[in-house]
ROSE-4610 file (N, C-alpha, C; in Angstrom, 1 decimal, always signed):
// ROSE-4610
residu = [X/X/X/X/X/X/X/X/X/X/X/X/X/X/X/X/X/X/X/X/X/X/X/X/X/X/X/X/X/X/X/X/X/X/X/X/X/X/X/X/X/X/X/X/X/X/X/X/X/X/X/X/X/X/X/X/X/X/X/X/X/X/X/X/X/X/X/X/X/X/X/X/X/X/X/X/X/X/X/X/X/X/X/X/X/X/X/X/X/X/X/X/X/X/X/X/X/X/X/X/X/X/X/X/X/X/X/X/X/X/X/X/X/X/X/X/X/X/X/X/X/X/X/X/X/X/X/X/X/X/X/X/X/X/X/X/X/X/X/X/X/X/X/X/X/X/X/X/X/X/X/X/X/X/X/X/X/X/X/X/X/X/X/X/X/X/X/X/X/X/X/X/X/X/X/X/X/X/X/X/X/X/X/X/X/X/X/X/X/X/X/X/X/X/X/X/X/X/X/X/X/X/X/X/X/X/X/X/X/X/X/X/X/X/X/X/X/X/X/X/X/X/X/X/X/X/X/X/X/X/X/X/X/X/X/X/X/X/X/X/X/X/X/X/X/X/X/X/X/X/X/X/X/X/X/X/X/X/X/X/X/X/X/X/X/X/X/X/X/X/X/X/X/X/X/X/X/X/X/X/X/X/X/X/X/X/X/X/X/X/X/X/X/X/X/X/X/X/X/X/X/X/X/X/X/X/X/X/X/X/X/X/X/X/X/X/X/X/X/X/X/X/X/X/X/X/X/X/X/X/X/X/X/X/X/X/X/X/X/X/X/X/X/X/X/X/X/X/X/X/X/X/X/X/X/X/X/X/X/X/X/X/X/X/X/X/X/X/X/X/X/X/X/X/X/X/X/X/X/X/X/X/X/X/X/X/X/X/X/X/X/X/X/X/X/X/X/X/X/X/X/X/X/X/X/X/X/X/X/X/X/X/X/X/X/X/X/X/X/X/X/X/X/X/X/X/X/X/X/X/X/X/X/X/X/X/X/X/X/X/X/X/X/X/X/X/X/X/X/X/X/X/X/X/X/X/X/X/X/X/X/X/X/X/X/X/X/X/X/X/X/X/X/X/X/X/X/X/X/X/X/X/X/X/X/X/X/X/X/X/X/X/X/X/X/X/X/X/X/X/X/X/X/X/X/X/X/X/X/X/X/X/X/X/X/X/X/X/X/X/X/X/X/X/X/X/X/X/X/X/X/X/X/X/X/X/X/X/X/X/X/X/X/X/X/X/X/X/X/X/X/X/X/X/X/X/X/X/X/X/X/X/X/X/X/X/X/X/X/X/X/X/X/X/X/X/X/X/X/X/X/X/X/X/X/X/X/X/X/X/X/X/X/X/X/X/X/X/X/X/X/X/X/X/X/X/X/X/X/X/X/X/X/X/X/X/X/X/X/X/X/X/X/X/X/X/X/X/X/X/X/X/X/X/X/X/X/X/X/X/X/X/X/X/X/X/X/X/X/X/X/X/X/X/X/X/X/X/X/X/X/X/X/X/X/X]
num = [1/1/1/2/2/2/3/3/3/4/4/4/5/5/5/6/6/6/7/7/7/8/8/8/9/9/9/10/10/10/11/11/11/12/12/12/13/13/13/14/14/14/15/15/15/16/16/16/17/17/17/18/18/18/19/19/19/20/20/20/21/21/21/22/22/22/23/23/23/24/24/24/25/25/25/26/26/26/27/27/27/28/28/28/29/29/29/30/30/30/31/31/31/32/32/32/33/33/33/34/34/34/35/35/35/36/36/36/37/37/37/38/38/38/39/39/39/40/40/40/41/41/41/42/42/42/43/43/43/44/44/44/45/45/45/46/46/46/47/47/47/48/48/48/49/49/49/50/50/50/51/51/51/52/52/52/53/53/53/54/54/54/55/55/55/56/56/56/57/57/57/58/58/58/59/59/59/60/60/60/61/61/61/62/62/62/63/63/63/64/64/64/65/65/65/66/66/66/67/67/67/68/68/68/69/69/69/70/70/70/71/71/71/72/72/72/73/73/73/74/74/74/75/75/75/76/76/76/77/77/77/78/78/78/79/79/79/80/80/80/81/81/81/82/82/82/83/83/83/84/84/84/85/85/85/86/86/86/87/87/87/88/88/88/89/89/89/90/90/90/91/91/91/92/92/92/93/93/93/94/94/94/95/95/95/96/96/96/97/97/97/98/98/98/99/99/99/100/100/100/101/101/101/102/102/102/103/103/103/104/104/104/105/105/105/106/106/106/107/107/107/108/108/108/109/109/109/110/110/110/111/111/111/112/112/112/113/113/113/114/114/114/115/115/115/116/116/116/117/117/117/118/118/118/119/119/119/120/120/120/121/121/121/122/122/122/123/123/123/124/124/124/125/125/125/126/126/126/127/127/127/128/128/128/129/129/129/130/130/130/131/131/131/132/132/132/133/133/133/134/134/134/135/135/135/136/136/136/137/137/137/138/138/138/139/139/139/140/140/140/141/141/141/142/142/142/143/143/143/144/144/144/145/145/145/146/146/146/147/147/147/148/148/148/149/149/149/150/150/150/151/151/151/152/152/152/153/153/153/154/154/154/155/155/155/156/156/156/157/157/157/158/158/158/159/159/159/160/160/160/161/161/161/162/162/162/163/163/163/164/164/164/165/165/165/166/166/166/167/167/167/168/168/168/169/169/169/170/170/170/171/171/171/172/172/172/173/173/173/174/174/174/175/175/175/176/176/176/177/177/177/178/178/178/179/179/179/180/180/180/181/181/181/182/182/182/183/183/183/184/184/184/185/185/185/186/186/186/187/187/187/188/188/188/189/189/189/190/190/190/191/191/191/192/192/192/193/193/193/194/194/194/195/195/195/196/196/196/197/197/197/198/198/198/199/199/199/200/200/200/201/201/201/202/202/202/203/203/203/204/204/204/205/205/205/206/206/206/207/207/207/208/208/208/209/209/209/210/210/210/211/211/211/212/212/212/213/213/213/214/214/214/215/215/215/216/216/216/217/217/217/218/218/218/219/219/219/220/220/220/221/221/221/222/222/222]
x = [-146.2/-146.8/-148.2/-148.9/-150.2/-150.5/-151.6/-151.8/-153.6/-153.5/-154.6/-154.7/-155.8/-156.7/-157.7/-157.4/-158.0/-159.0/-160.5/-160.9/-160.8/-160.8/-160.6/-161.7/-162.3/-163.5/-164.7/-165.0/-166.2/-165.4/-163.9/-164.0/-162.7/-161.7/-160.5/-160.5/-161.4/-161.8/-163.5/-163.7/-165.1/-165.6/-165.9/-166.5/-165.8/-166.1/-165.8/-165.3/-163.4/-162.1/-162.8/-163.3/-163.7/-165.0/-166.0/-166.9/-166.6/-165.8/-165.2/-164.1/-163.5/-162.7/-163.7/-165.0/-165.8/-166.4/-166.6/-167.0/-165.7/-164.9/-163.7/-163.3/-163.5/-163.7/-164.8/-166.0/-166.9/-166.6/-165.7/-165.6/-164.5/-163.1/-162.3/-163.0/-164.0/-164.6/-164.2/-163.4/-163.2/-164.1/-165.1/-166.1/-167.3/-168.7/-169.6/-170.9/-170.8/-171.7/-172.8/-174.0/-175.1/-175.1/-175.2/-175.6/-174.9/-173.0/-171.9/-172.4/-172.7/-172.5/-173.6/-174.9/-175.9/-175.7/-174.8/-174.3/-173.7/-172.7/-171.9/-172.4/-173.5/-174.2/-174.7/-175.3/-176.2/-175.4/-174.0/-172.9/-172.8/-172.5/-172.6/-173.6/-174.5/-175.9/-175.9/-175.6/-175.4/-174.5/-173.6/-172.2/-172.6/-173.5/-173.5/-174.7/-175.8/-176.4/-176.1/-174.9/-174.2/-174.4/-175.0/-175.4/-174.7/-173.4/-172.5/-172.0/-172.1/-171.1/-170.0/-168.9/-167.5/-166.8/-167.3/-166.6/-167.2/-168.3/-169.1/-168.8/-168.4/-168.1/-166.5/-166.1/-164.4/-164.1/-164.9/-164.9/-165.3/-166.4/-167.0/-166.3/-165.9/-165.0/-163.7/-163.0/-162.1/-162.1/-163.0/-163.1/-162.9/-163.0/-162.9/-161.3/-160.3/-159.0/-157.9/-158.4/-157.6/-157.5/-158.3/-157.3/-156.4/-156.6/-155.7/-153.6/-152.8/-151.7/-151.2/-151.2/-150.7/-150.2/-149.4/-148.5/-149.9/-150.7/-151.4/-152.8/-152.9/-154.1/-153.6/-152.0/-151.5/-151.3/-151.0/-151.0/-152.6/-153.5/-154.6/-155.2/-154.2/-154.8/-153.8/-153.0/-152.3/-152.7/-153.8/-154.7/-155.7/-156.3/-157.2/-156.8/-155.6/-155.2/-154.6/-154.5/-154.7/-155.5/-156.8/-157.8/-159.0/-159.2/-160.1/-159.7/-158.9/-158.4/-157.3/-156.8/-156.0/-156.8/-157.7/-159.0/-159.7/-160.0/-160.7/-159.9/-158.8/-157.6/-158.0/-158.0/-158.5/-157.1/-156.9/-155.6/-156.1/-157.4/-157.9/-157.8/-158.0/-157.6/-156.0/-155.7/-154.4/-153.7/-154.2/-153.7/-153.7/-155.0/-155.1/-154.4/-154.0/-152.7/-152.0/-151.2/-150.3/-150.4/-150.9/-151.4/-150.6/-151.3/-151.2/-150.1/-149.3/-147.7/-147.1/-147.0/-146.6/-146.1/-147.1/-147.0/-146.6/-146.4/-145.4/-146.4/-147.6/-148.7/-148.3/-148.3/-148.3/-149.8/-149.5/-150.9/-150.9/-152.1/-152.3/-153.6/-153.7/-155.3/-155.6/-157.2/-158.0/-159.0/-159.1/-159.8/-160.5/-162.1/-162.5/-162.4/-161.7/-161.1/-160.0/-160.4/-158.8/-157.7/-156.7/-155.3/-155.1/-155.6/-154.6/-155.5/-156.6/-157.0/-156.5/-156.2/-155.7/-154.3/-153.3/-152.2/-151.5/-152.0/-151.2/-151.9/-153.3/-153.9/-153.4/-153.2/-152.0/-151.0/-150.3/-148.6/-149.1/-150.3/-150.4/-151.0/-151.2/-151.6/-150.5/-149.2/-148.3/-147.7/-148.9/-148.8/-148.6/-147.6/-146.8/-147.1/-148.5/-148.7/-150.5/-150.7/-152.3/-152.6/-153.4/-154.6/-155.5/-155.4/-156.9/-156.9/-158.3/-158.5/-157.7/-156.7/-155.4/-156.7/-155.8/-156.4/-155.5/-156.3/-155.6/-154.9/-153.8/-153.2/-153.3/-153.1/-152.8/-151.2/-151.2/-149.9/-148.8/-149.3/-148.4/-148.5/-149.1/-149.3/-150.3/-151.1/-152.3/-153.3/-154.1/-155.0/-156.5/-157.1/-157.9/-159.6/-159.5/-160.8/-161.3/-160.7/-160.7/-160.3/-160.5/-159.9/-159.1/-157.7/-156.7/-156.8/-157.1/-157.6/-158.6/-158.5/-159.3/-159.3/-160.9/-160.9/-161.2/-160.8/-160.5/-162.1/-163.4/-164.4/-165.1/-165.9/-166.8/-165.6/-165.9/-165.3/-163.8/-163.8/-162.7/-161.5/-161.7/-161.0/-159.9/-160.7/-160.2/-159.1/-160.0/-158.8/-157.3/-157.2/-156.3/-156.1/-156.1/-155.3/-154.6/-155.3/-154.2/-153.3/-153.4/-152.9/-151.4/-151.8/-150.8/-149.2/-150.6/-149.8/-149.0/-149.4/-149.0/-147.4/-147.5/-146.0/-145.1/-145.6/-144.3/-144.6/-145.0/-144.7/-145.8/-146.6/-147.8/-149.0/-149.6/-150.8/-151.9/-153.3/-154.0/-154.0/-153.7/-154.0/-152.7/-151.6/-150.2/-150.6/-151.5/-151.3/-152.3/-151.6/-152.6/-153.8/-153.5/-154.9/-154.8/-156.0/-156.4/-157.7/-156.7/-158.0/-158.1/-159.8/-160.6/-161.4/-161.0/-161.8/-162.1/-163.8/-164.5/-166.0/-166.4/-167.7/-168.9/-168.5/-169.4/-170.4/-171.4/-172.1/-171.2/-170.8/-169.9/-168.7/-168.0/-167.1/-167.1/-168.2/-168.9/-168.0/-167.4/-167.2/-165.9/-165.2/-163.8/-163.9/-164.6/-165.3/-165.8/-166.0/-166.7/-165.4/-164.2/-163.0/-162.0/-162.1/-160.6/-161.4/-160.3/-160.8/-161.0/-161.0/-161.5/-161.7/-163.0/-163.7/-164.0/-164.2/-164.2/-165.3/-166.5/-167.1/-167.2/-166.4/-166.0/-166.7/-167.2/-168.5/-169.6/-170.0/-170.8/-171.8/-172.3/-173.4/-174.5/-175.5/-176.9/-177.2/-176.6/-177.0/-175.8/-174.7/-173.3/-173.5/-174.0/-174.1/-175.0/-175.9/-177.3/-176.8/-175.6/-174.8/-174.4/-173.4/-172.3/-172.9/-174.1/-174.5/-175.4/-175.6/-176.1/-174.8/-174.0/-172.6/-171.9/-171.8/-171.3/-169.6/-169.8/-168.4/-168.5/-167.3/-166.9/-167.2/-168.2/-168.3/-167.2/-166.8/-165.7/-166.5/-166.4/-167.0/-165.6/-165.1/-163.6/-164.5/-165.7/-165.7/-167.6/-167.6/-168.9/-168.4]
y = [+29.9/+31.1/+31.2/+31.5/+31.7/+33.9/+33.4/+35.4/+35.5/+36.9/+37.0/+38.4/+39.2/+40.1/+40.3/+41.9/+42.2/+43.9/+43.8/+44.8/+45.6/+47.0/+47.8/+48.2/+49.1/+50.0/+48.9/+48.3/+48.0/+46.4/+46.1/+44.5/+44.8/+45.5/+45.5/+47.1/+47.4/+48.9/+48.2/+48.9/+49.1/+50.6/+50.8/+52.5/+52.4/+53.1/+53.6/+55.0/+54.8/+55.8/+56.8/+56.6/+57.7/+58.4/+57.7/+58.8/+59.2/+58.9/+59.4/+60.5/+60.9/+61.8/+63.0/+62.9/+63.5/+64.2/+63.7/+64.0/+65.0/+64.3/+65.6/+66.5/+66.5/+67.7/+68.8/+68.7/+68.9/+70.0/+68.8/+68.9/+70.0/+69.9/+71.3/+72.2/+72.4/+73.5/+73.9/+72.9/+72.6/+72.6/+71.8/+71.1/+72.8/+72.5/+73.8/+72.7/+72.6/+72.1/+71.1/+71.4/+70.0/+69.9/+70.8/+70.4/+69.5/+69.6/+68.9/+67.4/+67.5/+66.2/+65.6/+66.4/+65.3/+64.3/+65.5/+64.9/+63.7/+63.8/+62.6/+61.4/+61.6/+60.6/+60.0/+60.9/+60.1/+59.2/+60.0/+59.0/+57.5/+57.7/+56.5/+55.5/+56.0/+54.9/+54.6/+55.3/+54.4/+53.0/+53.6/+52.9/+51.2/+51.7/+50.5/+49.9/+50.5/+49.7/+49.3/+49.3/+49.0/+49.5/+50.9/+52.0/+53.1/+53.0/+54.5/+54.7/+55.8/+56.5/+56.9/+55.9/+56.6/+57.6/+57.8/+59.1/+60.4/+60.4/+61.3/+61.7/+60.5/+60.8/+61.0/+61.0/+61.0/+62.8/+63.2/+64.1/+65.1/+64.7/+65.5/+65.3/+64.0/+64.0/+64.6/+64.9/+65.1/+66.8/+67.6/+69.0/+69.7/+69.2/+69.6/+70.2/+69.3/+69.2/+69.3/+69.3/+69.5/+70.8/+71.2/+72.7/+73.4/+72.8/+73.2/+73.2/+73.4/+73.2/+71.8/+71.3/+69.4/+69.5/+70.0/+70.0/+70.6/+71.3/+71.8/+70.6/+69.7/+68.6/+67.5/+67.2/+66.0/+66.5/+67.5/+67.7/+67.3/+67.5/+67.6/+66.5/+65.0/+64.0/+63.5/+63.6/+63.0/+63.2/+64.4/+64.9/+63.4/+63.4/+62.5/+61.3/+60.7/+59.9/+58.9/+60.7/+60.0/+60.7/+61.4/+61.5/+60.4/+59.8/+59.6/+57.7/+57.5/+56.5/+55.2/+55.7/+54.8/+54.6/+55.3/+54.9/+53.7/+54.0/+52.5/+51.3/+51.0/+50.4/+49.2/+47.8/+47.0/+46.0/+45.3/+44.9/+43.2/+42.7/+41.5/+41.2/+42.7/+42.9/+43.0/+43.4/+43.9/+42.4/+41.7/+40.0/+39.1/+39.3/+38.9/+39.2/+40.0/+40.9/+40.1/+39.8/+39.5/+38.2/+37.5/+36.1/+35.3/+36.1/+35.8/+36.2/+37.3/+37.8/+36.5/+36.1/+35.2/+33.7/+33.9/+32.3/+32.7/+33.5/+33.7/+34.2/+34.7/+34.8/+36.0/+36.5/+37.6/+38.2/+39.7/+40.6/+41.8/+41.9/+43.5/+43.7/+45.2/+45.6/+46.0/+46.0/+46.2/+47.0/+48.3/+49.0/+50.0/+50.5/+51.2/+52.4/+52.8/+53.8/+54.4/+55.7/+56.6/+56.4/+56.6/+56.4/+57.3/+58.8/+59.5/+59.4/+59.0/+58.6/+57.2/+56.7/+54.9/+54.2/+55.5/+55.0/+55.0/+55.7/+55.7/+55.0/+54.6/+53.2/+52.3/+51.8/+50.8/+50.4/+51.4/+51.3/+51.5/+52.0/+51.3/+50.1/+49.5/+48.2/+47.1/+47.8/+47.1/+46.3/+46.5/+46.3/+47.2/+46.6/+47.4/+47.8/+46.8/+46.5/+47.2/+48.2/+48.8/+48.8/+48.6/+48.5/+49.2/+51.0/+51.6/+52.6/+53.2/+54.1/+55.3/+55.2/+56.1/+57.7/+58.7/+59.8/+60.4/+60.9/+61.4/+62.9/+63.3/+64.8/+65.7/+66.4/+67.8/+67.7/+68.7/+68.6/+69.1/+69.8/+70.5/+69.6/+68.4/+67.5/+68.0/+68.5/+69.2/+68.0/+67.5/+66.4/+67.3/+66.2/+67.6/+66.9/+65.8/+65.2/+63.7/+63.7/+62.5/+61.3/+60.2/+58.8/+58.1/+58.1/+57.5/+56.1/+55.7/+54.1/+53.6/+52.1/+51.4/+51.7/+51.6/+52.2/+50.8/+50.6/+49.5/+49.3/+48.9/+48.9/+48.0/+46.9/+45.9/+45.0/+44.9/+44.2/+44.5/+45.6/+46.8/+46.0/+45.6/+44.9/+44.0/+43.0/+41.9/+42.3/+43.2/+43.8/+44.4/+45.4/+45.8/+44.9/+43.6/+42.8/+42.0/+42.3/+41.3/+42.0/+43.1/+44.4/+44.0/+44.2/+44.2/+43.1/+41.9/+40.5/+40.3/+40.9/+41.0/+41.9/+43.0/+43.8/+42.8/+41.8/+40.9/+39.9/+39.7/+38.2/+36.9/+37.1/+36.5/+36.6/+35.3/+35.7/+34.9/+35.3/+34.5/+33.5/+32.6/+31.0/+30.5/+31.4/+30.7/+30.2/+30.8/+30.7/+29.5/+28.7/+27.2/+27.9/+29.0/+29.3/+30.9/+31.7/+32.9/+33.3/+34.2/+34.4/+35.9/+36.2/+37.6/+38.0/+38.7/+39.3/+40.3/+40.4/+41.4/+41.7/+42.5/+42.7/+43.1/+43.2/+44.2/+43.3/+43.2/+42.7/+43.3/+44.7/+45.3/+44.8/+43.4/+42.5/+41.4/+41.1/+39.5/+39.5/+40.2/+39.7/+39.3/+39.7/+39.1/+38.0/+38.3/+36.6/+35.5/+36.3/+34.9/+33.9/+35.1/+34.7/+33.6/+34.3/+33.7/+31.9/+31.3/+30.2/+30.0/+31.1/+31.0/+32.3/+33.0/+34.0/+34.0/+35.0/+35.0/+36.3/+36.3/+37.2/+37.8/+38.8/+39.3/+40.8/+40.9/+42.0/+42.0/+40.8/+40.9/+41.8/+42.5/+43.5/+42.6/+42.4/+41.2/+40.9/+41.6/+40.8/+39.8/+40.7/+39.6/+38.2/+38.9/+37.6/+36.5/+36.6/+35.6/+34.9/+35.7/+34.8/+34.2/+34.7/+33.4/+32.2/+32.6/+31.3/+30.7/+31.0/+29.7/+29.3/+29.6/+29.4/+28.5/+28.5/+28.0/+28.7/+30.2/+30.8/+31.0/+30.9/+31.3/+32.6/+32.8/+34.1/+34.7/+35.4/+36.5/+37.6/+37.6/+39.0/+39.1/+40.0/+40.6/+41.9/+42.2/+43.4/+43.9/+42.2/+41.6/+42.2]
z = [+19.3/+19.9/+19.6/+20.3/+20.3/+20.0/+20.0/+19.5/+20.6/+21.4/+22.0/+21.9/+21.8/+21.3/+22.3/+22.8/+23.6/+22.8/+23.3/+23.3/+24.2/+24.1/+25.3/+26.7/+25.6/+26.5/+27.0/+28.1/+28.8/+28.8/+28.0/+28.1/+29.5/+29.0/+30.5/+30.7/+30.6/+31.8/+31.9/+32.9/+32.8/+32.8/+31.7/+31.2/+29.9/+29.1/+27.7/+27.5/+27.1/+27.3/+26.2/+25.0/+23.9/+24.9/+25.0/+26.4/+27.4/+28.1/+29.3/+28.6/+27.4/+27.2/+26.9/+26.1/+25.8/+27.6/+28.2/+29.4/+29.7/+30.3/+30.3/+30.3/+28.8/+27.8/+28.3/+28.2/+29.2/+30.3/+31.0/+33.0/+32.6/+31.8/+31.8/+31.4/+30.1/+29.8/+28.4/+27.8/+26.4/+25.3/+26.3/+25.2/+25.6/+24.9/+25.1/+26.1/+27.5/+28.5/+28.2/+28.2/+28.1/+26.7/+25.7/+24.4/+23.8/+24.0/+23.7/+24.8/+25.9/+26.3/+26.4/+25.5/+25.0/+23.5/+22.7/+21.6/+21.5/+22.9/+23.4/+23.5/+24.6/+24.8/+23.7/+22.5/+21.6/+20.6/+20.4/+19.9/+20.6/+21.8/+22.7/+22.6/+22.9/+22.2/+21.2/+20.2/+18.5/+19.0/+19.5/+19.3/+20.0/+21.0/+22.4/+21.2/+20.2/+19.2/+18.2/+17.5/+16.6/+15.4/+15.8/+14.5/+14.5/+15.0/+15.2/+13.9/+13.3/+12.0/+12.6/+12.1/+13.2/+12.4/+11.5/+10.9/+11.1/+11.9/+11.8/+13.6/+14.2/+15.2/+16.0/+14.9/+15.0/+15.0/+13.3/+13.1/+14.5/+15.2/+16.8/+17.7/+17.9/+19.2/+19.4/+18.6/+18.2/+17.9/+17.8/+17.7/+18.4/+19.8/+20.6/+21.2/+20.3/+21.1/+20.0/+18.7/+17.3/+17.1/+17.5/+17.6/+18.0/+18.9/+20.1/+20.0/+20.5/+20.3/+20.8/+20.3/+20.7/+22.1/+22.5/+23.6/+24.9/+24.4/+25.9/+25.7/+24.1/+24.2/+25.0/+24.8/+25.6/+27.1/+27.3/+28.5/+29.4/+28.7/+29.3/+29.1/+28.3/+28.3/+29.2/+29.6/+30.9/+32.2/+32.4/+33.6/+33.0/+32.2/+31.8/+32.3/+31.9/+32.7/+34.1/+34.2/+35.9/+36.6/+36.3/+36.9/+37.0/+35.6/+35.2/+34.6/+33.9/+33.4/+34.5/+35.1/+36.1/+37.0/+37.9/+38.8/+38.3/+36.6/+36.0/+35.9/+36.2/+35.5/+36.7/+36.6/+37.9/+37.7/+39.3/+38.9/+37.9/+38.0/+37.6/+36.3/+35.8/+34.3/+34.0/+34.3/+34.4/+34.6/+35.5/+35.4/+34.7/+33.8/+32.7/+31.6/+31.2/+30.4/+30.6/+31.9/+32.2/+31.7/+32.2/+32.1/+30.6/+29.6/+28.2/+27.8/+28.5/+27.8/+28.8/+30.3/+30.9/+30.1/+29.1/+28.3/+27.3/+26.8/+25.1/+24.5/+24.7/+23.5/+23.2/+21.5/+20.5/+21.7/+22.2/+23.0/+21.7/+21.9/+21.1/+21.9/+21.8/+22.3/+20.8/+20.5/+19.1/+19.6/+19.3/+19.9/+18.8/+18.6/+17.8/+18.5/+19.6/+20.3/+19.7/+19.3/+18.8/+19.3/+18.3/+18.9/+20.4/+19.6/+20.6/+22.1/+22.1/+23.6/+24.2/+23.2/+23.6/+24.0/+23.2/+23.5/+24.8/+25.8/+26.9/+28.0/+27.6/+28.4/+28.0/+26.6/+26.5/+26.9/+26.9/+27.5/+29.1/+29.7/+31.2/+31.8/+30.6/+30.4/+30.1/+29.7/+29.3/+28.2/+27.2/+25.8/+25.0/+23.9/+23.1/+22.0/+21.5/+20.2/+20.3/+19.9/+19.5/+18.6/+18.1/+16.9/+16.8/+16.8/+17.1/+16.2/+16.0/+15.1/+14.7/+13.5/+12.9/+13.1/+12.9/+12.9/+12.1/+10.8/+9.6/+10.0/+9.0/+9.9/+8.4/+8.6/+7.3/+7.0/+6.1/+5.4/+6.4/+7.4/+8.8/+9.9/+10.0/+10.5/+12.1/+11.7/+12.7/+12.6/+13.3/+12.7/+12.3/+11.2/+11.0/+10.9/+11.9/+12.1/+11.2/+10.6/+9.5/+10.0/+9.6/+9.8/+8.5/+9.1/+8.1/+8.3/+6.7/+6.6/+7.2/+7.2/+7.5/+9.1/+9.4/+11.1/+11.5/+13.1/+13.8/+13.9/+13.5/+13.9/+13.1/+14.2/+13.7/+12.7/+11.4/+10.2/+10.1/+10.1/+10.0/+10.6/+12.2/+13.0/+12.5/+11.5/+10.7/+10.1/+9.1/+8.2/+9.3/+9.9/+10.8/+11.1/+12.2/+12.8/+11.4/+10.4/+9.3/+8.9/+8.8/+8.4/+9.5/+11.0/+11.1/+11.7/+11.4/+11.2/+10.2/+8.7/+8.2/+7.6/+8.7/+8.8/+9.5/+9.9/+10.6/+10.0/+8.7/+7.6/+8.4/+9.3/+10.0/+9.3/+9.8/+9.2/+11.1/+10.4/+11.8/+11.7/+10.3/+10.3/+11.0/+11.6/+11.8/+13.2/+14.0/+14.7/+15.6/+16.4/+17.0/+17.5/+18.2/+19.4/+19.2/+18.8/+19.0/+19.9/+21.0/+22.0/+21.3/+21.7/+21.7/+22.8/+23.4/+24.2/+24.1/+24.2/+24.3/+24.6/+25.0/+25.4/+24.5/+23.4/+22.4/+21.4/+20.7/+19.2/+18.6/+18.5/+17.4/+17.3/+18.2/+17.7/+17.5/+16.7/+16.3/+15.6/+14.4/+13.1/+13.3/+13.9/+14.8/+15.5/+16.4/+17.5/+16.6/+15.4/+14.7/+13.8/+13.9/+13.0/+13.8/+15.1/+16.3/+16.7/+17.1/+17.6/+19.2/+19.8/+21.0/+21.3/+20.9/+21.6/+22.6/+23.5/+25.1/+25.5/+25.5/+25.9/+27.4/+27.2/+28.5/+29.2/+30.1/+30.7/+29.8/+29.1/+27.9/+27.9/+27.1/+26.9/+26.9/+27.1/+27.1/+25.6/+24.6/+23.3/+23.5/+23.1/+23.1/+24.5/+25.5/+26.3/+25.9/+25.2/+24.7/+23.3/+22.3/+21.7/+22.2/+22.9/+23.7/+24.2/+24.8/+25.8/+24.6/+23.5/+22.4/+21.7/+21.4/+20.9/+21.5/+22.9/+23.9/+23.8/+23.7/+23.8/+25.5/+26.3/+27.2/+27.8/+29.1/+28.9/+30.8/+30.8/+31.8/+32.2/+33.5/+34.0/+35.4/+34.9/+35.4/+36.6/+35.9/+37.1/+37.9/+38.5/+38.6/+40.3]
């Protein structure tokens, strides 16, 4: 069995599910209009520079909808989902998924994307196995903006995918061939771990690694 590792936002969507929820938020009237979705943005540009505080932005993103009664936040993330998330969904990507479960390969997505925005792009993705930023809860189980454990980001990645190779007695050396895909610098330190990184919609830094590296580069949505 082989194991392949998929990043989410900008590598098999094109657009980023944590900004696009923020926008949302927004567009219902959750969030408070330009000031909230300048904030967003400036998160976003850290993130796309590899200078994002994700605790700082977990804690923001997340304010918006933690308050709220779980049942009317999920509801309004399933509007999210098929307003806004299945429109991005391409079937090229979605073949490529396939592709890699087709042959036996262990799939997981690895995403510095929150759970509760991630999970149900997953499972429409078809994969069972997520890797993304835990979201800590209170003693009533309310979530209360924090990040439980190690967060899925940059280095972080490593740790989590061992983390959770590790609950099934695995490790990454078991495995002959590990694909990664993704578009980001903020997943070198993973790209630099797997034996076949795949730079896929590369961002222009990550693409100017790859083509000195001689990693493989994928553009699914050229």
């Amino acid at each position: 069995m082989n194991l392949t590792l998929f990043d989410l936002d900008g590598t098999l969507i094109p657009g980023d599910s944590d900004h696009a929820f923020g926008q949302f938020m927004v567009q219902i009237g959750w969030a408070e209009g330009a000031d909230w979705a300048r904030r967003n943005d400036e998160f976003f540009a850290q993130y796309q520079s590899g200078q994002l505080n994700l605790h700082d932005y977990i804690a923001f993103a997340t304010s918006v909808w933690r308050s709220r009664p779980l049942e009317e936040a999920l509801s309004v993330r399933q509007r999210f989902m098929a307003e806004v998330m299945q429109p991005m969904m391409r079937d090229n990507a979605r073949a490529l998924v396939r592709q890699h479960q087709a042959r036996g390969d262990l799939v997981a997505i690895v995403t510095a994307t929150n759970e509760f925005v991630t999970t149900p792009i997953a499972e429409a993705f078809g994969v069972s196995d997520l890797i993304a930023v835990q979201l800590q809860r209170d003693a009533t189980g309310h979530y209360n903006g924090a990040i439980h454990g190690v967060p899925s980001f940059q280095a972080g990645k490593i740790v989590r995918v061992e983390q959770w190779l590790a609950g099934q007695g695995r490790a990454l050396k078991d495995f002959e061939q590990v694909h990664f895909y993704s578009d980001s610098v903020n997943d070198l330190p993973l790209m630099e771990r797997v034996s076949h990184p795949v730079a896929t919609n590369p961002s222009a830094a990550l693409a100017q690694i790859a083509q000195a590296r001689g990693w493989p580069i994928l553009n699914l949505f050229a």
